[in-house]
MILUM-937656 format. One record per residue: residue number from 1; residue in three letters; x, y, z of N, C-alpha, C in turn. Coordinates in Angstrom, 2 decimals, decimal comma. Layout:
<pts>
> NUM|ala|X|Y|Z|X|Y|Z|X|Y|Z
...
</pts>
This chain:
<pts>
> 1|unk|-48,83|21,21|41,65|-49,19|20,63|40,38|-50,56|19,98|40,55
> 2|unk|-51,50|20,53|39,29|-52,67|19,78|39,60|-52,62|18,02|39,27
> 3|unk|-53,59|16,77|39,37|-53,17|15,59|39,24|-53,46|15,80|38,01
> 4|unk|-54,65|16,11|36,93|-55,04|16,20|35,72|-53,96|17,02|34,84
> 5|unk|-53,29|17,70|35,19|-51,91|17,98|34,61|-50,97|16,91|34,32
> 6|unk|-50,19|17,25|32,99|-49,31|16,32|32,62|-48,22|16,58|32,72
> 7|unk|-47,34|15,85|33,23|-46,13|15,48|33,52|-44,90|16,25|32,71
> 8|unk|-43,80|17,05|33,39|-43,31|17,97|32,05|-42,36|16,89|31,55
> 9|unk|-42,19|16,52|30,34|-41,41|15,47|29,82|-39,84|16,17|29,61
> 10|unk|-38,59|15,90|30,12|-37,35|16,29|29,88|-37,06|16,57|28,42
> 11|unk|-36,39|17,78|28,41|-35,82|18,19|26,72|-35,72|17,19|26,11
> 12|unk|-34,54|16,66|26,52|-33,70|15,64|26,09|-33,02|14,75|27,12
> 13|unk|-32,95|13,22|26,50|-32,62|12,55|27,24|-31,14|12,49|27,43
> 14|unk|-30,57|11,74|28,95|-29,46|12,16|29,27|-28,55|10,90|27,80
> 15|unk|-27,19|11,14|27,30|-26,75|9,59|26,78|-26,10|9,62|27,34
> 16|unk|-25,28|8,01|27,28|-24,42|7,60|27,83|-22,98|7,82|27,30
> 17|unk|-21,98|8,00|27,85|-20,74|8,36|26,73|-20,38|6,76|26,02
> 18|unk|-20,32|7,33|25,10|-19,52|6,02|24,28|-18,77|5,07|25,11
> 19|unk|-18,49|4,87|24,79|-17,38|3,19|25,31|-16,07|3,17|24,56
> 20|unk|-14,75|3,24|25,04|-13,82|2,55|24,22|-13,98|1,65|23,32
> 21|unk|-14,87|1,04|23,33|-14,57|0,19|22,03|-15,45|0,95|20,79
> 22|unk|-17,29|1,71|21,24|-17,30|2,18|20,75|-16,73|3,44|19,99
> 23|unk|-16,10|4,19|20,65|-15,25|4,99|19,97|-13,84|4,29|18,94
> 24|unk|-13,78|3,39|19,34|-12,66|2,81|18,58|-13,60|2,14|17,39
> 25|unk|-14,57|1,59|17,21|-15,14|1,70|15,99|-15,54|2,45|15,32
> 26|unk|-15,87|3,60|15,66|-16,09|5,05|15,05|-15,22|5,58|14,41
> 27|unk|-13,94|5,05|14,58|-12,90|6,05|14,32|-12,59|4,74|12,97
> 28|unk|-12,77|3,49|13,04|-12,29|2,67|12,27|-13,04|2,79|10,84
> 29|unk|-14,71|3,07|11,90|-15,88|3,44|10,56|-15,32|4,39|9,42
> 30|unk|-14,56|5,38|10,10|-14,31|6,90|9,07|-13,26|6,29|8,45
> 31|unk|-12,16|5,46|8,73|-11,15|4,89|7,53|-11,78|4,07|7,14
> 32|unk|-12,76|3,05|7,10|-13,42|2,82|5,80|-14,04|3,38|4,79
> 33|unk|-14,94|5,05|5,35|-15,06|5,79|4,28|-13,99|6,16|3,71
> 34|unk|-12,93|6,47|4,37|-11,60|6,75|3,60|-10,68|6,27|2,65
> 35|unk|-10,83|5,05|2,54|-10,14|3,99|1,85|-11,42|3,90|0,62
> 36|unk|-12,74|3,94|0,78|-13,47|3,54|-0,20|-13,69|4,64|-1,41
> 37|unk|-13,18|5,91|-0,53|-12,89|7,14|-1,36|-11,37|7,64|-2,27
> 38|unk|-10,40|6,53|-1,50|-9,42|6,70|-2,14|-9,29|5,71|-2,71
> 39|unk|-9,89|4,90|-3,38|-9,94|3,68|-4,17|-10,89|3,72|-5,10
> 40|unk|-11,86|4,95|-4,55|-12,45|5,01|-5,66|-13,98|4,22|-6,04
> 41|unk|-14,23|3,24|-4,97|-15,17|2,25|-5,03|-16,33|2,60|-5,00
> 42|unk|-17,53|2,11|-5,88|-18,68|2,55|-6,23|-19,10|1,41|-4,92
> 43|unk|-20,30|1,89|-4,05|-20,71|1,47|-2,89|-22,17|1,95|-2,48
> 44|unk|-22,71|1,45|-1,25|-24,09|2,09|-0,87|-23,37|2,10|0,60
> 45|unk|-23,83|1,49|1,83|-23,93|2,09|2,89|-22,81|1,02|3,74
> 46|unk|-22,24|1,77|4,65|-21,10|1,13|5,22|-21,66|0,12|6,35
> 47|unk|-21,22|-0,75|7,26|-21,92|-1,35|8,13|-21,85|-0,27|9,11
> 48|unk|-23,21|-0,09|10,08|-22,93|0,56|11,79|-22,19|0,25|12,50
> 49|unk|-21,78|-1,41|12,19|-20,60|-1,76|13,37|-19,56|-3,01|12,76
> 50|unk|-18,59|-2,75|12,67|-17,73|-4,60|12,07|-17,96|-5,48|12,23
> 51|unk|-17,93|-6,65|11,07|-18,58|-8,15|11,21|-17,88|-8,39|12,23
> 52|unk|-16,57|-8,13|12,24|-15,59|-8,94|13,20|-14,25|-7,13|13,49
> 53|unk|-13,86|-7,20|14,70|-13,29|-6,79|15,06|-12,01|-7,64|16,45
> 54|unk|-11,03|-7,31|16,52|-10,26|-7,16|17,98|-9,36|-5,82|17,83
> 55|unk|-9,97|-5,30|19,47|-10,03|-3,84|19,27|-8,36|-4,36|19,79
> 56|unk|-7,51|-3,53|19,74|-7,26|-2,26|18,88|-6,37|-2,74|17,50
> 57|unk|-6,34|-4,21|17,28|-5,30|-3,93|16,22|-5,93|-4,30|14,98
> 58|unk|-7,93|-4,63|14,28|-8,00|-5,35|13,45|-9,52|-4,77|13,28
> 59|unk|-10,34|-4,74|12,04|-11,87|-4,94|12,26|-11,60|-4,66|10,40
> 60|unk|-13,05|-5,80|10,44|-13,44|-6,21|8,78|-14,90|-5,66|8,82
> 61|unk|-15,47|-5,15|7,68|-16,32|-4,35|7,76|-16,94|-4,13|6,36
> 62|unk|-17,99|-4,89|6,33|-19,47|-4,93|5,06|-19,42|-3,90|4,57
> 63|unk|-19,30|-3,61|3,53|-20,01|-2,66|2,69|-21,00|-2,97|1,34
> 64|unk|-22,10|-2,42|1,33|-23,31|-2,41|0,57|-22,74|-2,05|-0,86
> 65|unk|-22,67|-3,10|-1,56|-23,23|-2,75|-2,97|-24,11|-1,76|-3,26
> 66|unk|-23,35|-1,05|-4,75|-24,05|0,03|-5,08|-25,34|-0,82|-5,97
> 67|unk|-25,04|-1,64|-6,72|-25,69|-2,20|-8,35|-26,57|-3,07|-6,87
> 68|unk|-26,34|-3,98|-6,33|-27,30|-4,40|-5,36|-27,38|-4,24|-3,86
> 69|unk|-28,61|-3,41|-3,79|-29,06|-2,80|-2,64|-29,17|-4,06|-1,66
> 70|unk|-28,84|-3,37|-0,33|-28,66|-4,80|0,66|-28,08|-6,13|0,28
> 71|unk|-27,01|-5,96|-0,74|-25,96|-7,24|-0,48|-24,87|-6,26|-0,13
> 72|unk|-23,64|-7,87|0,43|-22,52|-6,91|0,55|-21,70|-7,15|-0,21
> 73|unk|-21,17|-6,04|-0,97|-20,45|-5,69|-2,64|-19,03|-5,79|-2,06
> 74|unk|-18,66|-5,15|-0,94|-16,86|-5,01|-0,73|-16,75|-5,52|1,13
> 75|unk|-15,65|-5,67|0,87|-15,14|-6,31|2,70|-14,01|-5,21|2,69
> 76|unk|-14,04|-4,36|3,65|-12,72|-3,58|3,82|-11,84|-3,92|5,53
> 77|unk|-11,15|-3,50|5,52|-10,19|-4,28|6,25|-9,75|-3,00|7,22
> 78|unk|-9,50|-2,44|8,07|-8,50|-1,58|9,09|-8,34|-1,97|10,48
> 79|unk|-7,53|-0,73|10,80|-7,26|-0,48|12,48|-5,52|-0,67|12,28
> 80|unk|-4,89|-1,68|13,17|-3,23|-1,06|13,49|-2,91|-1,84|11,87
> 81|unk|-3,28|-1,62|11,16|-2,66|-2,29|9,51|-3,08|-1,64|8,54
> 82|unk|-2,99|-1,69|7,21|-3,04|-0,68|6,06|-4,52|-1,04|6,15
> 83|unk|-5,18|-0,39|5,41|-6,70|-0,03|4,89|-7,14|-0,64|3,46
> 84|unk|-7,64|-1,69|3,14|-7,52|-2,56|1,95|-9,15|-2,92|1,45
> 85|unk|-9,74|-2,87|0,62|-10,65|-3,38|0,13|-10,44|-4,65|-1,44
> 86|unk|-11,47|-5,34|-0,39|-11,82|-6,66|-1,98|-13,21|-6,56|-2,21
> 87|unk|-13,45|-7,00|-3,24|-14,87|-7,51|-3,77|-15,37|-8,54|-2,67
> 88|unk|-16,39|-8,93|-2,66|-17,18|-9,83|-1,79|-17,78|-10,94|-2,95
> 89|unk|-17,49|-11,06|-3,88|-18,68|-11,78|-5,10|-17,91|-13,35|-4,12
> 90|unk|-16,84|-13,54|-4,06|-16,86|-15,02|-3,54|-16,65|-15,33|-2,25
> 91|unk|-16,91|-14,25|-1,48|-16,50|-14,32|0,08|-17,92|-13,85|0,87
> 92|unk|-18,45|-15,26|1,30|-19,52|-15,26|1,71|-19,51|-14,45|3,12
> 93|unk|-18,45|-14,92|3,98|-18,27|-14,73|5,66|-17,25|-13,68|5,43
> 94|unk|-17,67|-13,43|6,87|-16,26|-12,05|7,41|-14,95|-13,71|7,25
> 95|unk|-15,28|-14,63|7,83|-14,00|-15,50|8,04|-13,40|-15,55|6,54
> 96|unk|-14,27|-15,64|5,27|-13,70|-15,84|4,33|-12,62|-14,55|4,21
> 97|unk|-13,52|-13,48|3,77|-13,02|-12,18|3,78|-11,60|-12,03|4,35
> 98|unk|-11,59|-12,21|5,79|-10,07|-12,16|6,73|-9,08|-13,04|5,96
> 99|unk|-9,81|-14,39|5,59|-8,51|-15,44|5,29|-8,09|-14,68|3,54
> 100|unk|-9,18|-14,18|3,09|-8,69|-13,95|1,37|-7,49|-12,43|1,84
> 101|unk|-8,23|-11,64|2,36|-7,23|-10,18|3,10|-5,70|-10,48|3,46
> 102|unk|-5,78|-11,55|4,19|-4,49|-12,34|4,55|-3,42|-13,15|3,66
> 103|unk|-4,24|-13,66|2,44|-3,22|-14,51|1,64|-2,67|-13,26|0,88
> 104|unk|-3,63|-12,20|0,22|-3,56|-11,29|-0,76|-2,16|-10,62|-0,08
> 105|unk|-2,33|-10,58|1,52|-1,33|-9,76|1,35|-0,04|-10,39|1,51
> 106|unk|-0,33|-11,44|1,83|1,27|-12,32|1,87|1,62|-12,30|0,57
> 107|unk|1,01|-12,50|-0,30|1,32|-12,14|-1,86|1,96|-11,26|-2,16
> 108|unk|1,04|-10,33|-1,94|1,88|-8,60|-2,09|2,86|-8,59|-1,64
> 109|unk|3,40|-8,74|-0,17|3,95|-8,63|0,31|5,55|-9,29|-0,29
> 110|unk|5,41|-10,55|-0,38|6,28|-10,83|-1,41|6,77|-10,71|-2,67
> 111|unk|5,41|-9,69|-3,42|5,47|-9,40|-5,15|6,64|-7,58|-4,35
> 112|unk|6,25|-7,19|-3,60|6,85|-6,26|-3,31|8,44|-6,44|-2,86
> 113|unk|8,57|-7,46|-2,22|10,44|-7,98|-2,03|10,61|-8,21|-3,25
> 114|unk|10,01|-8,40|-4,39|10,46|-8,94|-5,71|11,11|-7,70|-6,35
> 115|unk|10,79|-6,20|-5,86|9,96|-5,16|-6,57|9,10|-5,00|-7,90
> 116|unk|8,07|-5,48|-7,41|6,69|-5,61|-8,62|5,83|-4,50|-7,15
> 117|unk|5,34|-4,27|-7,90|4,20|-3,17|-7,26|3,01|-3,55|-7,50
> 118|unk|2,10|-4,27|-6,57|0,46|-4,43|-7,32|-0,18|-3,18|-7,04
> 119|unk|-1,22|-3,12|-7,54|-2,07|-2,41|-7,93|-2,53|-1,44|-7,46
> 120|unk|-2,51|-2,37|-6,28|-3,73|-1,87|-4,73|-2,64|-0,99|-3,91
> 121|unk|-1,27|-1,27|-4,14|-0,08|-0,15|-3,18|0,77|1,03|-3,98
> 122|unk|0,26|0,85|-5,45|1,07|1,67|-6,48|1,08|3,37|-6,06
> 123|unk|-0,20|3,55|-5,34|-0,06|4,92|-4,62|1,06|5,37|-3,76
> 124|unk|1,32|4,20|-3,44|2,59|4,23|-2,00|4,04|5,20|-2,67
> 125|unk|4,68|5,76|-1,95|6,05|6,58|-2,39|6,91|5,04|-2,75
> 126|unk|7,85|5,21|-3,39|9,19|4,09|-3,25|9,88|3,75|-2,35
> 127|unk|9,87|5,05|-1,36|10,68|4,55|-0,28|9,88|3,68|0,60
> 128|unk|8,44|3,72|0,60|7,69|3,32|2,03|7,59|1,79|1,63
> 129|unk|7,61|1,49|0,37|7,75|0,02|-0,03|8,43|-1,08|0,44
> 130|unk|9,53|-0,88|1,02|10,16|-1,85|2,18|9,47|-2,08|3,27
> 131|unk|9,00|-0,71|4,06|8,32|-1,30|5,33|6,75|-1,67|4,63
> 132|unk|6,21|-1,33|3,46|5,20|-1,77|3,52|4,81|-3,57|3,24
> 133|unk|5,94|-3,61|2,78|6,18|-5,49|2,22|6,27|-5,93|3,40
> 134|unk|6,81|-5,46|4,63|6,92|-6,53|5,99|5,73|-6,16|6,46
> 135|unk|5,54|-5,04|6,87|4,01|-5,03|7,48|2,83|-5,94|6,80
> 136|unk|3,05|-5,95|5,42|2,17|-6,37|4,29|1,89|-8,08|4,58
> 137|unk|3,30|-8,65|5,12|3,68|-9,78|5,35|3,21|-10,48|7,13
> 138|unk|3,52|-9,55|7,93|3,45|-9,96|9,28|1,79|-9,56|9,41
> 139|unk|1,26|-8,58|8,91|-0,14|-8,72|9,36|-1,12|-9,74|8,30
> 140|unk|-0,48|-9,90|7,15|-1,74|-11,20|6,62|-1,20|-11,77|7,20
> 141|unk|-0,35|-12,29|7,87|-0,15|-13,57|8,52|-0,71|-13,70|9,71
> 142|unk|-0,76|-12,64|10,55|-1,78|-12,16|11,63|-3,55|-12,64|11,10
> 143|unk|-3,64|-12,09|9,81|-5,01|-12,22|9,49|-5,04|-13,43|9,25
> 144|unk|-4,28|-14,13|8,92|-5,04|-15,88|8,34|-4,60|-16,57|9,50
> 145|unk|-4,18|-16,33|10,49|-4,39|-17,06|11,77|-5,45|-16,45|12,76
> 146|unk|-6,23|-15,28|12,46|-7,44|-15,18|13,54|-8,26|-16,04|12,66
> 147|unk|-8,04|-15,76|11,16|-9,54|-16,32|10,22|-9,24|-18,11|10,34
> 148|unk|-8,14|-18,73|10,49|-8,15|-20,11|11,36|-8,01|-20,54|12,47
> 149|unk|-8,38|-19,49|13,24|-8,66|-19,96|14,51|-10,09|-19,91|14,83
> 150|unk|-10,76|-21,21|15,53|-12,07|-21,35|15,44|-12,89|-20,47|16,64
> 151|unk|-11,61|-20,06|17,82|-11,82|-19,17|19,12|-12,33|-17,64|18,70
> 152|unk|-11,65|-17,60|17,41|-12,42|-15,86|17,36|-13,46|-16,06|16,25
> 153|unk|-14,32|-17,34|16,31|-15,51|-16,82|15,20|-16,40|-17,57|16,25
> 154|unk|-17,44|-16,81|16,71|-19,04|-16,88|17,24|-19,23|-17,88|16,10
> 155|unk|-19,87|-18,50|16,51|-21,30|-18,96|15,31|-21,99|-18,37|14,07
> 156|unk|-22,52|-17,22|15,24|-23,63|-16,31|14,49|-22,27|-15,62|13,42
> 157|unk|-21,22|-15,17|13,37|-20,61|-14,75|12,97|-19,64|-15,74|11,27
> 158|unk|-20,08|-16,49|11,69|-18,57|-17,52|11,21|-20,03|-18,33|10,19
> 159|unk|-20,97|-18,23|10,53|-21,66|-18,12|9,51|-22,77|-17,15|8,51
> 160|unk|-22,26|-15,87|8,85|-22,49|-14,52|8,03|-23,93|-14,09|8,37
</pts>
């Protein structure tokens, strides 16, 4: 090789494989498109990664307003629990978000032992309505004890 020759630059660079956790957000990313499509929700761009996650059973996750560009319009909710979206107009933080996700569904959860059907589960068959009222029940209750516990909110996080 002469020295005034340049250097052959590689095709492509090598990557690194994902990470368990990244792959476990990837997979959480696509049921938020999923839920925002079966709900129907007018939206702009999903977050790259969850405000808040614990992998494997939980992650809350920004989504962009359609009517305003770069706010966040909806908070959607997945991983080992149903797939749920709210509005964001009064839920500043992911912490808010988790604790409102959590009461809503203790609600449900109990409008469903009543048999009342809200809104947000009317898709559900009749039969799945029993287990969905306890699940509905044991995981907001899961959710409003990470969103009051002060150990799983960072700073940077716990203030949006």
């Amino acid at each position: 090789m002469h020295p005034d020759e340049p250097i052959a630059e590689p095709s492509a660079k090598p990557t690194a494989k994902p990470t368990a956790e990244e792959q476990w957000c990837d997979a959480r990313r696509a049921e938020v498109a999923d839920c925002l499509a079966r709900q129907a929700l007018d939206h702009g761009r999903i977050g790259e990664w969850p405000a808040w996650h614990v992998m494997p059973y939980a992650s809350l996750w920004a989504v962009e307003s359609q009517s305003r560009p770069e706010w966040i319009g909806w908070w959607v909710v997945c991983g080992d629990l149903p797939s749920d979206a709210l509005a964001a107009h009064d839920l500043a933080t992911p912490r808010d978000a988790l604790r409102a996700f959590g009461k809503r569904w203790l609600l449900h959860g109990a409008a469903l032992d009543r048999g009342e059907v809200p809104g947000a589960w009317a898709q559900q068959p009749d039969a799945a309505l029993p287990k969905l009222a306890t699940t509905l029940k044991k995981r907001g209750a899961a959710l409003q004890a990470w969103a009051d516990d002060a150990a799983s909110w960072p700073v940077e996080i716990d203030a949006g």
